[in-house]
C-alpha positions as CSV (number, residue, x, y, z in Angstrom):
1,X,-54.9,52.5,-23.2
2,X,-51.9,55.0,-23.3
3,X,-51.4,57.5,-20.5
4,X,-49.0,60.4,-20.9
5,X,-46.8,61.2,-18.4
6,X,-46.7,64.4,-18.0
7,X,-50.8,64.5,-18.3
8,X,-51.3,62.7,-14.8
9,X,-52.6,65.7,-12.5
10,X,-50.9,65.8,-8.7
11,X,-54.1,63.8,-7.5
12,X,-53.0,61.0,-10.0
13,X,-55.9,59.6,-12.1
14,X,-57.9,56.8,-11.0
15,X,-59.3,54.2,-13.9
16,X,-62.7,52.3,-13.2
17,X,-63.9,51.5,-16.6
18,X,-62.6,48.7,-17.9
19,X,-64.2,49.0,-21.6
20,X,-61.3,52.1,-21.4
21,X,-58.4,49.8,-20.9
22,X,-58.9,47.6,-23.9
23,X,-59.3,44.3,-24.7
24,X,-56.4,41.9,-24.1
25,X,-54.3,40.2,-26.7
26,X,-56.3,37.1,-25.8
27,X,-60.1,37.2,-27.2
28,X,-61.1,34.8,-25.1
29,X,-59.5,36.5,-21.9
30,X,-62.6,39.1,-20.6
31,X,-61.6,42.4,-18.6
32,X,-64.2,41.9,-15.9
33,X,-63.4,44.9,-13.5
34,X,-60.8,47.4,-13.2
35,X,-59.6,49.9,-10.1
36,X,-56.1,51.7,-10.4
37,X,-54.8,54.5,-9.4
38,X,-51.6,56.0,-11.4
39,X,-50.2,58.6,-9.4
40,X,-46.8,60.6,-10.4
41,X,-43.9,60.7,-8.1
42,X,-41.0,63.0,-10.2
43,X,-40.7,61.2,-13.3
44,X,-41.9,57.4,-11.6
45,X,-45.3,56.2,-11.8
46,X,-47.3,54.6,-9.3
47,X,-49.9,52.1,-10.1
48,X,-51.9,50.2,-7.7
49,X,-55.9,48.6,-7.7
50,X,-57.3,45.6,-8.3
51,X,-58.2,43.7,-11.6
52,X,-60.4,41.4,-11.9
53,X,-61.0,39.0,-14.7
54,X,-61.9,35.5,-16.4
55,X,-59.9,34.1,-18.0
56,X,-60.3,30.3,-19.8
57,X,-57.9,27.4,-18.3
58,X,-57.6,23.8,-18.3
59,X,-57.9,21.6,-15.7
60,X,-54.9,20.1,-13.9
61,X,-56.6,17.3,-12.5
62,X,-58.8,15.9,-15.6
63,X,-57.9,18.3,-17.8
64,X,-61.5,19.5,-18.8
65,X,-61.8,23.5,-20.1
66,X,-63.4,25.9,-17.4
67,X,-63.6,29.8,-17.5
68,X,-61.2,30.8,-13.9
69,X,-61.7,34.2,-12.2
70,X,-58.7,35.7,-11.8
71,X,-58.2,38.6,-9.0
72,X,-54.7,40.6,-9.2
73,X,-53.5,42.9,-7.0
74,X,-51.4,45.7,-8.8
75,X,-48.7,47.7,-6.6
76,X,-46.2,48.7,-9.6
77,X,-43.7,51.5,-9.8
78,X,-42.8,52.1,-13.4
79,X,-40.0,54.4,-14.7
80,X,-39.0,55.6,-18.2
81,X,-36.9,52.9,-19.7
82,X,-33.0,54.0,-19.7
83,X,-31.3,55.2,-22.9
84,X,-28.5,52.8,-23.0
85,X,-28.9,49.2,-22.3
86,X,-26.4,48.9,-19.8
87,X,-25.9,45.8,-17.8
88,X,-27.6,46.9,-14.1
89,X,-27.8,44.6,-11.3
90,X,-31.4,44.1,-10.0
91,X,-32.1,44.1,-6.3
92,X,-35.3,42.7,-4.6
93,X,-37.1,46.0,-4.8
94,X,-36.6,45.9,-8.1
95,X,-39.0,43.1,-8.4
96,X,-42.1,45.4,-8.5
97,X,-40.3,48.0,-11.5
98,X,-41.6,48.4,-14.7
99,X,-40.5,51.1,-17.6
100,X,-42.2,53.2,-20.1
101,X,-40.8,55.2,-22.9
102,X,-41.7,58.1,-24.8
103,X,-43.3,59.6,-22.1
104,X,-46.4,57.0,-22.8
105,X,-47.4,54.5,-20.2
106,X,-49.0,51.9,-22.3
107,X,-51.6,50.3,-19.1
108,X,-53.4,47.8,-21.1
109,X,-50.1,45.8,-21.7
110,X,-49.7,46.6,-17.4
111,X,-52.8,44.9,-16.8
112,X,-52.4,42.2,-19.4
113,X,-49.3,41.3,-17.4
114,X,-50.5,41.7,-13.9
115,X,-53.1,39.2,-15.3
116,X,-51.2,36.7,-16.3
117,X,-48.9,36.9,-13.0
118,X,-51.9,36.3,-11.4
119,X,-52.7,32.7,-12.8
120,X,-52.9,29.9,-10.7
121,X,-49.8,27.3,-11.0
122,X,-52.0,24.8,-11.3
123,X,-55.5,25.5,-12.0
124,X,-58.7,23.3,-10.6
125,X,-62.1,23.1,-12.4
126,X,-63.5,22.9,-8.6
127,X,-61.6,21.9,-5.4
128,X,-63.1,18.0,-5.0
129,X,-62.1,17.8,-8.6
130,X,-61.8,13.8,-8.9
131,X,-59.0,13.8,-11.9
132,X,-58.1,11.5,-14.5
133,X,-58.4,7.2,-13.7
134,X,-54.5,6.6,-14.0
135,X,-55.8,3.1,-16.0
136,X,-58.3,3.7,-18.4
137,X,-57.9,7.8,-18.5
138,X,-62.0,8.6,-17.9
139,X,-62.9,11.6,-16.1
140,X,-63.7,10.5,-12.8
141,X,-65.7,13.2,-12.4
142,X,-68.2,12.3,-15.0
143,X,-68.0,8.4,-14.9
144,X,-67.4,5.9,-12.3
145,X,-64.8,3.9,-13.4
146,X,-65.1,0.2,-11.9
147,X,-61.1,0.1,-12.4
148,X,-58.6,-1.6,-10.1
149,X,-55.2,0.3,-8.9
150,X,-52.6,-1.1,-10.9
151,X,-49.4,-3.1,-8.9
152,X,-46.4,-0.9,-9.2
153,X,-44.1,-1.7,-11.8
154,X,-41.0,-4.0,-9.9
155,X,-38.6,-1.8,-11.0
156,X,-39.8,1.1,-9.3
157,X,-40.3,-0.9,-5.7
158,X,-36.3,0.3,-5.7
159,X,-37.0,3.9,-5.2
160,X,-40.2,2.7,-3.1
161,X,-37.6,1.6,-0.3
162,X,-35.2,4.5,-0.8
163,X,-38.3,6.6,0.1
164,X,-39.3,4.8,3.0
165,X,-35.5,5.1,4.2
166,X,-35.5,8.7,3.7
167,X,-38.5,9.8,5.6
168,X,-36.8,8.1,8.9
């Protein structure tokens, strides 16, 4: 969905329909629910809401497929892109700064983005998500594995110690 710049009346324009911003490069990634408000500020633009989506990930514990909802909160300030490529420092505020060009501000690659950002690190099927057995790889969520821990390897018991000494 492309928004002209100089379209967006003083009130800004709010978008709720998320069939309007598009679908996401992603098939399998599914717009669930959009709010944003794009208001003007001079020639910045303001864009904050909510998006909501599922999106599919693996597990990080047994590595098992599961569709995660995803909740991002947007609070952007975009500005048109500058002509020359020049070599600018960034400071911290600059963190939240995105550009347009052309006059267009192109919100379904915005909320794509904000999307992704919004991703867990490390993703969890469920929280009491039992993992992988570390001998035979089964699921321990599935089967009960009647394996026994493993000895550490003798080489390791080295950095075993250096650990101990560490934490004192």
């Amino acid at each position: 969905m492309y928004i002209r710049v100089s379209d967006i009346l003083k009130d800004g324009l709010t978008v709720a329909d998320a069939t309007a911003v598009g679908p996401f490069s992603d098939p399998a990634w599914r717009l669930d629910r959009v709010s944003l408000h794009v208001v003007r500020d001079d020639v910045d633009v303001l864009v904050s809401g909510e998006i909501r989506a599922t999106v599919p990930q693996l597990c990080g514990r047994c590595l098992e497929p599961f569709p995660a909802g995803v909740r991002a909160a947007v609070d952007v300030r975009l500005i048109p892109r500058p002509a020359t490529p020049d070599n600018v420092e960034l400071a911290s505020d600059d963190l939240d700064v995105d550009f347009y060009q052309n006059d267009e501000l192109d919100l379904s690659a915005l909320v794509e983005a904000e999307t992704t950002l919004a991703l867990p690190m490390k993703p969890l099927c469920r929280e009491d998500c039992r993992g992988l057995c570390p001998v035979c790889g089964g699921n321990r969520n599935v089967v009960a594995c009647a394996c026994t821990e493993q000895a550490p390897v003798a080489r390791l018991a080295v950095l075993k110690d250096s650990a101990t000494r560490l934490s004192h």
